[in-house]
C-alpha positions in Angstrom: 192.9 145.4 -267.0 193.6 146.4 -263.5 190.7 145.6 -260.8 190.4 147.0 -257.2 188.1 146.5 -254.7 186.1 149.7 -253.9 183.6 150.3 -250.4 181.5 153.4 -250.8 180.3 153.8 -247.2 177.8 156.1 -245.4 180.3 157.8 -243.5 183.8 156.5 -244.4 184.9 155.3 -248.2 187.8 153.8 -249.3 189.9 151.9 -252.0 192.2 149.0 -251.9 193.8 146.3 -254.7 195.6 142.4 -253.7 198.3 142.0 -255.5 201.2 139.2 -254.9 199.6 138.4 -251.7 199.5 141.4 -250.1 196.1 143.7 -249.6 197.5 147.6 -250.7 195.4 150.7 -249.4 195.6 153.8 -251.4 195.7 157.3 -249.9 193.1 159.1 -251.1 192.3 162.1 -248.1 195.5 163.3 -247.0 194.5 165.8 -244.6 192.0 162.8 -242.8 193.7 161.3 -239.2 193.7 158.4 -241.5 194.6 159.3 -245.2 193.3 155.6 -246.2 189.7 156.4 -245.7 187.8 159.4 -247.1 184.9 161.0 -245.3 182.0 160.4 -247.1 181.2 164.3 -247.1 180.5 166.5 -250.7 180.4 170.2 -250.2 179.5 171.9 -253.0 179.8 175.6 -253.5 177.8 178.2 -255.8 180.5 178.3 -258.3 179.4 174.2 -258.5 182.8 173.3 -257.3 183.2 170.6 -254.7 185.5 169.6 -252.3 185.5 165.7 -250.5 186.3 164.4 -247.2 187.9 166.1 -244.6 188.3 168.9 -246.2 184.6 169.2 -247.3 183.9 169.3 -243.5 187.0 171.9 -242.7 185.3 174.4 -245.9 181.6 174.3 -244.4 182.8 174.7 -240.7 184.8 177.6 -241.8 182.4 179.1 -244.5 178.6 178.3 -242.9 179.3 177.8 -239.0 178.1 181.3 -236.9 177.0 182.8 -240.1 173.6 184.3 -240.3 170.6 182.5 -242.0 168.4 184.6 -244.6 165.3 183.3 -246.0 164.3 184.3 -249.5 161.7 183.4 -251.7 163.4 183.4 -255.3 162.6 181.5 -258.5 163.7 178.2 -259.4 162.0 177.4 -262.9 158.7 177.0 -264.7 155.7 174.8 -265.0 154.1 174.0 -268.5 151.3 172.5 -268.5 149.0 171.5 -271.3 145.3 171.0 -272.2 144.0 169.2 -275.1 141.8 172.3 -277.2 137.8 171.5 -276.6 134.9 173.5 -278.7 134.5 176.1 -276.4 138.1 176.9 -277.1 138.1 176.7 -280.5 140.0 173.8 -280.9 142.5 175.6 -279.5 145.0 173.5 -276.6 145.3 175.4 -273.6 148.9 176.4 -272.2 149.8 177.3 -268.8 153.0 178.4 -267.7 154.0 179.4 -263.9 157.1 180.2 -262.2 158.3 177.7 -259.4 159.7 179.5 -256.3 161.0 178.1 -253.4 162.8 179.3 -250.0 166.5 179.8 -250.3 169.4 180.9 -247.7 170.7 183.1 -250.1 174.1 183.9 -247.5 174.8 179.9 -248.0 178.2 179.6 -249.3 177.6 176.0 -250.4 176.0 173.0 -249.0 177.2 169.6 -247.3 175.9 166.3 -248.4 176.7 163.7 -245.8 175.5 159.9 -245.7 174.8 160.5 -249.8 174.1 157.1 -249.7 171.3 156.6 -247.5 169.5 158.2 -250.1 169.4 154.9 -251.8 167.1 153.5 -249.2 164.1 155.4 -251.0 165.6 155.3 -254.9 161.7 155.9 -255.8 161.0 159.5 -254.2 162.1 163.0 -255.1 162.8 162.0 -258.8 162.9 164.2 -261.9 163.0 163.0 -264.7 166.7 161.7 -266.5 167.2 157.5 -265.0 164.1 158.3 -262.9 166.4 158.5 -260.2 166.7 160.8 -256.9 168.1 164.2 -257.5 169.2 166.9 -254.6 168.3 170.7 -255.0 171.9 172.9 -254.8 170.8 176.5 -255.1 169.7 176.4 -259.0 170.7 172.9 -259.6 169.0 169.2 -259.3 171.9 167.1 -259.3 171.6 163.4 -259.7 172.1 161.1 -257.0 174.3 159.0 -259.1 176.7 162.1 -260.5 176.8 162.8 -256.2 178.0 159.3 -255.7 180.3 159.6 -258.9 182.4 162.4 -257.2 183.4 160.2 -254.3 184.2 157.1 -256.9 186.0 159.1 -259.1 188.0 161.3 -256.9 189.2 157.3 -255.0 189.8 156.1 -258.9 192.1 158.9 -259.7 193.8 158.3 -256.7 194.8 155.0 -257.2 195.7 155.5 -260.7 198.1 157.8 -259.4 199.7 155.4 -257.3 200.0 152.8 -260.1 200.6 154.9 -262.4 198.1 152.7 -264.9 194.5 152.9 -265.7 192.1 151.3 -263.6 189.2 150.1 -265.2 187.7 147.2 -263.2 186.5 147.3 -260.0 184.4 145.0 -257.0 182.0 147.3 -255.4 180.0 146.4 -251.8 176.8 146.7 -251.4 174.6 146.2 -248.5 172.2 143.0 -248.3 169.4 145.4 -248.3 168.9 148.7 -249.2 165.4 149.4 -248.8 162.2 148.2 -247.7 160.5 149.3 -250.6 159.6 147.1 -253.6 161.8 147.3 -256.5 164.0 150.0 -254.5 166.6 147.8 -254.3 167.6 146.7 -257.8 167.1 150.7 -258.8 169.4 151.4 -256.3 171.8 149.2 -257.4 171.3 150.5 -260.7 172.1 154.1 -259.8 175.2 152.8 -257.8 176.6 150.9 -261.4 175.7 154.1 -263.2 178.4 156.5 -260.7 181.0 153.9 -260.9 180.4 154.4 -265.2 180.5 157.7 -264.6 183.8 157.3 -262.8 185.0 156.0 -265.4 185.1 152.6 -264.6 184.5 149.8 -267.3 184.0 146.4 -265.8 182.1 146.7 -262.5 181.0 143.7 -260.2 178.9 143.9 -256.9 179.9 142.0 -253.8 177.7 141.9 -250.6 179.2 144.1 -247.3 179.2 141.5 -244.9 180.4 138.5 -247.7 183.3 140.6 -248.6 184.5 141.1 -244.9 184.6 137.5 -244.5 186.9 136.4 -247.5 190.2 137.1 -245.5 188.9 134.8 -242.9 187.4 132.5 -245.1 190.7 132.3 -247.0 192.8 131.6 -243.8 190.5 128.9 -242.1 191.7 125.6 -242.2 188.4 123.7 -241.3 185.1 124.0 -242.3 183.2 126.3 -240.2 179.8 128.3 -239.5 180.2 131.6 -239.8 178.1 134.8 -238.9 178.9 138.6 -240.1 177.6 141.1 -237.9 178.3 144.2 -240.6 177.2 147.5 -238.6 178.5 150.6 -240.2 176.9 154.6 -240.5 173.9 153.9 -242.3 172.7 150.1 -242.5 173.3 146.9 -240.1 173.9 143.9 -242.6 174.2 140.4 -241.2 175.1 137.4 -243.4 175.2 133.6 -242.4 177.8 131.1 -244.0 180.0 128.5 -244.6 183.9 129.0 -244.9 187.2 127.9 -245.3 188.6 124.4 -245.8 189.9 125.8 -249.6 185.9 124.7 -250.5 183.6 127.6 -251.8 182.0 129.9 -249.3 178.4 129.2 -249.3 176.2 132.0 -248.3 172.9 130.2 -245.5 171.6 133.4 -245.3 171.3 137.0 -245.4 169.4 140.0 -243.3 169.6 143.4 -243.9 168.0 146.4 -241.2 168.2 150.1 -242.3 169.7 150.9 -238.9 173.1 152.8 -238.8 175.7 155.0 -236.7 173.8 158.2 -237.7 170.8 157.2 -236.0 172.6 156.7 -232.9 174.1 160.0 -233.4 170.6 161.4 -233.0 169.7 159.7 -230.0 172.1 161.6 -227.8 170.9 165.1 -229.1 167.8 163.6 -226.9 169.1 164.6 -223.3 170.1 168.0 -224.6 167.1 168.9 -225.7 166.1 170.4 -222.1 168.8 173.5 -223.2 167.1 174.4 -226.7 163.3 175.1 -225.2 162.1 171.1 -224.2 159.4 171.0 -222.0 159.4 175.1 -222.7 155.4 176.8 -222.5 154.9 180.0 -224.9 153.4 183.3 -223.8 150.3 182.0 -223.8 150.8 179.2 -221.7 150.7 176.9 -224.5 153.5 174.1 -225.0 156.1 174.1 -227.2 155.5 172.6 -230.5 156.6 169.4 -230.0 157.7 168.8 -233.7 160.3 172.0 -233.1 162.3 169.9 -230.6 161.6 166.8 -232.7 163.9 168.8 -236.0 166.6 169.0 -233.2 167.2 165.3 -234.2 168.9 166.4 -237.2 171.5 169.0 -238.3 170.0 168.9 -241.8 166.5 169.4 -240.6 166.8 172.0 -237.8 168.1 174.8 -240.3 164.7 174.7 -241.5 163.6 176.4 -237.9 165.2 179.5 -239.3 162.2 179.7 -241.7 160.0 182.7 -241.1 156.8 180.8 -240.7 158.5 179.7 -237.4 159.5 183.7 -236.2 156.1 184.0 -234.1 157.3 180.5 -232.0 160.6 182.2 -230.7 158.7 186.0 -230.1 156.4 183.9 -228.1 159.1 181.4 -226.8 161.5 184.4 -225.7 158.7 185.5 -223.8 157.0 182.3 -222.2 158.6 180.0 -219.3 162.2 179.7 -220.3 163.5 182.6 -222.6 166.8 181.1 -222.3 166.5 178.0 -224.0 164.9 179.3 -226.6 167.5 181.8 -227.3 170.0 179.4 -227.4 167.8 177.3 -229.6 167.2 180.7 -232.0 171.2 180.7 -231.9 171.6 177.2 -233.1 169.2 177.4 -235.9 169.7 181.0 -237.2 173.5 180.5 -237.1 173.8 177.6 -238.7 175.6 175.4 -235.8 173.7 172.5 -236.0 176.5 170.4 -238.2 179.1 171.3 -234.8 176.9 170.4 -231.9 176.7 167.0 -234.7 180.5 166.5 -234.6 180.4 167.1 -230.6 178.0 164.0 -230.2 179.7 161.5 -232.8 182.6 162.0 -230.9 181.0 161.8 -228.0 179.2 158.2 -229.2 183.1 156.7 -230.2 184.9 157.9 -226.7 181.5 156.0 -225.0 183.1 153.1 -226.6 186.3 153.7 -224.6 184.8 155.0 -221.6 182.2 154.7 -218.6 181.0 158.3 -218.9 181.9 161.2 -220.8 181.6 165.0 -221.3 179.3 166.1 -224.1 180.5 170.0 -224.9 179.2 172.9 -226.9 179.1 176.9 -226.3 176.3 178.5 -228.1 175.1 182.3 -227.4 177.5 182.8 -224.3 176.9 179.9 -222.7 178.6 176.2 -221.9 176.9 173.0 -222.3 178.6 170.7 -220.0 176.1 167.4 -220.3 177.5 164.2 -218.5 176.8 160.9 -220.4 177.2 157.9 -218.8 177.4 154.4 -221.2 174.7 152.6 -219.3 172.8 156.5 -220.2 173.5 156.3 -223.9 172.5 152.3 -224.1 169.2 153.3 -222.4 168.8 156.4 -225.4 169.6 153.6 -227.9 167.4 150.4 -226.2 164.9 150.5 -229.4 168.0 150.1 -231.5 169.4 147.4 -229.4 166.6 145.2 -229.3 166.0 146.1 -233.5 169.6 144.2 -233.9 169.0 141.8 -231.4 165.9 140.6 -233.3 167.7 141.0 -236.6 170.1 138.4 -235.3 167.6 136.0 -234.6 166.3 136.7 -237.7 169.2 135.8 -240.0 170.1 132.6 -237.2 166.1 131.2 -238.2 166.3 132.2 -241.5 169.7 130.0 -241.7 168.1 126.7 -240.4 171.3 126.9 -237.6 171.2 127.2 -233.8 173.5 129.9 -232.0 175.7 126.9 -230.4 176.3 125.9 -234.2 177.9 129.4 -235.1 181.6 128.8 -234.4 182.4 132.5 -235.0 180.8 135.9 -235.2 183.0 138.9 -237.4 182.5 142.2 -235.9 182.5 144.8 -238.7 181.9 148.4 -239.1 182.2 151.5 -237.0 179.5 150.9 -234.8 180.2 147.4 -234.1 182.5 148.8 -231.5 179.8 149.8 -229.3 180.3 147.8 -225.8 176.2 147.2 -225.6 176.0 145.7 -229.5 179.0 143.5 -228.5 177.2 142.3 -225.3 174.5 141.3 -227.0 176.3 139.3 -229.3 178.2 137.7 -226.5 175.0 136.7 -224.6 173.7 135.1 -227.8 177.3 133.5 -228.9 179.6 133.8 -226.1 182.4 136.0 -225.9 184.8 133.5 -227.3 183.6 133.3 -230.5 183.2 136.9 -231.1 186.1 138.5 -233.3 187.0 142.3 -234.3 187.9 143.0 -237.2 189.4 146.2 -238.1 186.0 148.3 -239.2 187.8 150.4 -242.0 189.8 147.6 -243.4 188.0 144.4 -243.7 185.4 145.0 -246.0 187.3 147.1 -248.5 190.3 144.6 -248.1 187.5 141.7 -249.2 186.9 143.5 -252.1 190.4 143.4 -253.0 190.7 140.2 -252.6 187.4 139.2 -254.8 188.5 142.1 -257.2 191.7 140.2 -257.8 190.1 136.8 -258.8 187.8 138.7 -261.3 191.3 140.2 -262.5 192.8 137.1 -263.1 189.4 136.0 -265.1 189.9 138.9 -267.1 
C-alpha cells in the first residue's frame, strides 16, 4: 500500500511521498505560480460543479467581480413540526408545516469558499443533522463540511495517483495542535477531517501534528541532542510545539500550544486604514453617525456582501446625502458589485511585499476613482500590535508549559506563510536570539514531514 504525506492548509494545500531518500512533490494546480501547492479555494457553481485552486479564484473574479447584487426572498424548504394529540383535540396530534425562506443573490453565478478549514474551529455550530457536523448553504444545498474538505483531498489524491500511476490508499495527514477553544470541538473536528480523507478515498489514514511534522527533516539530520522549538504560523492558526531531537533517539514532544490566530486575520487588519474611503467617520442626513457595525463588515469580503441587503438601502439614501457622499458611494460600489474578494487579493499582496519592503502601495479603482494608500511596515506592525503580543505570550506559554528557559532552546523552526513577517521574526529573535532562528521553506516543510512520517507507516504496512 502506497502512503503519502498530505497538508490541508487554510490557504495553501499540498501533497508529497519519501521514497529512496528523496521527498517527491506532486503537481497538483498547474495554472498556480507554483503548481506544487493548491489554493485552498472551492468555487462552486449552480449546476453544483466546482473548480479548485487557482482557477477557482480566476472563475469567481471573472464570473462575480463588477456584477450586480439582487436580493430575493425565495424558498429554501419546510418545517414540520409535531404536537402530541391532547382532549381538546380529540386525541388528535397536531401538525404544522411552514415554508423556510431566506435572502438569496439570485445573479450569483456560484460561490467561493476560502479558509474551508477554519470552519473546524467551531465543529459544534451551524449543524444539521447527518455526522452532526457543520454544513454551508450553496443556493438550494447544505453541503457537509467534510464532503467541502473531501474535494480538495481527493482532487491532490488523484493527482498523485496520476503521477505513480498506482493507487494510493494510505496517507499522514497534519493537523494543528489545536483547533478550537471549545470543549469537545476538537476531537469532532478531527473526526470530520478523517471522514473527507474516507471520502477521498483513502483507506489507512494517520494524523500528525503541524508543527511535529515540520521538524522531522531537522530532527532526522541532527547529530546531537537538542532543544527544539516550532514556531508553525500559517493562514488560519499559529501552532508552537516544544521538543527534543536528533541524535538517531526518538523525538520527544515537551510541549504543545495552539492560538487560533492566522494570515487572514492579518489580512483584515490592513482594510483598517482604508476605511476612511468607504464612509469612516461619515455622519448621515440627519447628523447622526455612521453605523459603526457597517464599517466594522468592511473587515471581511464574505461579510460585507451582506451590505447589499435591502434592510441597509435607507443607510446609503441617508449616507449619499450626509457629510461625505463620496465615500459612501464608493462603499455602495464595493458592496453592490461584489468587489470585496479584489480589494482582498490587493491587501494579501500587499501584507507579503511588506515582508520584502519598508513601505508599499496598497491599490484599488472602485466607481472612477484610485485608491493610492501608502503603508509603511512599522504602519502595518502597529495595525497588527494585538496580534503580536497574542504570539508573543503564546511563546511564553509553550516555553513554561515546557519546564525550559529561552537560553536552553538551541533552535527555533520558522514555518508557515506568515512566519515571514519581519515583526513576528523580531520577536522571536529578542526572546532567542537571531542565531538560533531558522527558515524553513513555509510550503515545503510541513508537507515534506509528512512524507517522511508517511513513509515509516508504509514500511509498517
Amino acid at each position: 500500500m502506497i502512503y503519502v504525506g498530505m497538508d490541508f492548509g487554510t490557504s495553501n494545500s499540498s501533497i508529497a511521498r519519501f521514497d529512496k531518500g528523496q521527498i517527491q512533490f506532486f503537481e497538483i494546480d498547474p495554472k498556480n505560480i507554483n503548481p506544487h501547492l493548491l489554493r485552498s479555494f472551492i468555487y462552486l457553481i449552480r449546476s453544483y460543479d466546482h473548480f479548485l485552486g487557482k482557477e477557482a479564484i480566476e472563475q469567481y473574479l471573472t464570473n462575480e467581480t463588477g456584477r450586480p447584487v439582487y436580493w430575493e426572498t425565495v424558498k429554501v424548504g419546510t418545517i414540520e413540526n409535531v404536537w402530541a394529540g391532547v382532549p381538546s383535540t380529540g386525541g388528535e396530534a397536531i401538525h404544522e408545516i411552514r415554508d423556510v425562506t431566506a435572502e438569496v443573490d439570485t445573479a450569483a453565478y456560484g460561490r467561493l469558499l476560502q479558509s474551508i478549514k477554519t470552519t473546524l474551529r467551531r465543529p459544534n455550530v451551524f449543524t444539521h443533522g447527518r455526522s452532526d457536523s457543520p454544513r454551508v448553504q450553496v443556493f438550494d444545498r447544505l453541503y457537509p463540511v467534510e464532503d467541502l474538505i473531501a474535494l480538495i483531498m481527493r482532487a491532490m489524491r488523484d493527482s498523485a495517483e496520476k503521477t505513480l500511476g498506482h493507487p494510493v490508499e494510505g496517507v499522514a495527514i497534519g493537523r494543528p495542535v489545536k483547533f478550537s477553544d471549545e470543549p469537545g470541538a476538537d476531537e469532532k473536528a478531527e473526526a470530520i477531517l478523517r471522514q473527507a480523507a474516507l471520502f477521498a478515498g483513502f483507506k489507512k489514514i494517520h494524523f500528525e501534528l503541524e508543527p511535529v511534522a515540520a521538524a522531522y527533516v531537522y530532527h532526522h539530520q541532527t547529530p546531537v541532542r537538542e532543544n527544539l522549538l516550532v514556531f508553525d504560523f500559517g493562514g488560519g492558526t499559529l501552532d508552537l510545539t516544544v521538543m527534543k531531537v536528533g541524535n538517531n533517539e526518538p523525538l520527544e514532544i515537551l510541549a504543545t500550544h495552539g492560538v487560533l490566530l492566522g494570515g487572514d486575520d492579518l489580512d483584515r487588519a490592513l482594510i483598517r486604514p482604508l476605511k476612511r474611503y468607504f464612509g469612516e467617520g461619515a455622519t448621515l442626513a440627519d447628523g447622526s453617525p455612521l453605523p459603526a457595525h457597517v464599517t466594522e463588515m468592511l473587515e471581511s469580503w464574505q461579510m460585507m456582501v451582506n451590505l447589499s441587503r435591502p434592510r441597509y438601502y435607507n443607510v446609503f439614501v441617508q449616507g449619499k446625502k450626509g457629510s461625505h457622499p463620496e465615500a459612501i458611494q464608493r462603499l455602495e460600489k464595493l458592496v453592490r458589485a461584489n468587489l470585496g474578494f479584489a480589494l482582498f487579493q490587493e491587501l494579501e499582496q500587499a501584507k507579503i511585499r511588506l515582508s520584502k519592503e519598508t513601505k508599499t502601495k496598497i491599490h484599488f479603482t472602485i466607481n472612477g476613482t484610485d485608491i493610492d494608500e501608502w503603508i509603511t511596515r512599522a504602519q502595518f506592525e502597529g495595525l497588527i500590535r494585538e496580534e503580536l503580543e497574542l504570539a508573543a505570550n503564546a511563546v511564553d506559554a509553550v516555553l513554561a508549559q515546557s519546564g525550559l528557559l529561552p537560553g536552553q532552546i538551541h533552535a527555533v523552526l520558522r514555518t508557515g506563510g506568515s512566519a515571514e513577517i519581519p515583526a513576528f521574526i523580531e520577536m522571536l529573535a529578542q526572546r532567542f536570539g537571531a542565531e538560533r532562528l531558522r527558515a524553513l521553506n513555509p510550503f515545503e516543510t510541513i508537507v515534506g514531514g509528512l512524507a517522511i512520517k508517511a513513509s515509516e507507516l508504509e514500511s509498517k504496512a
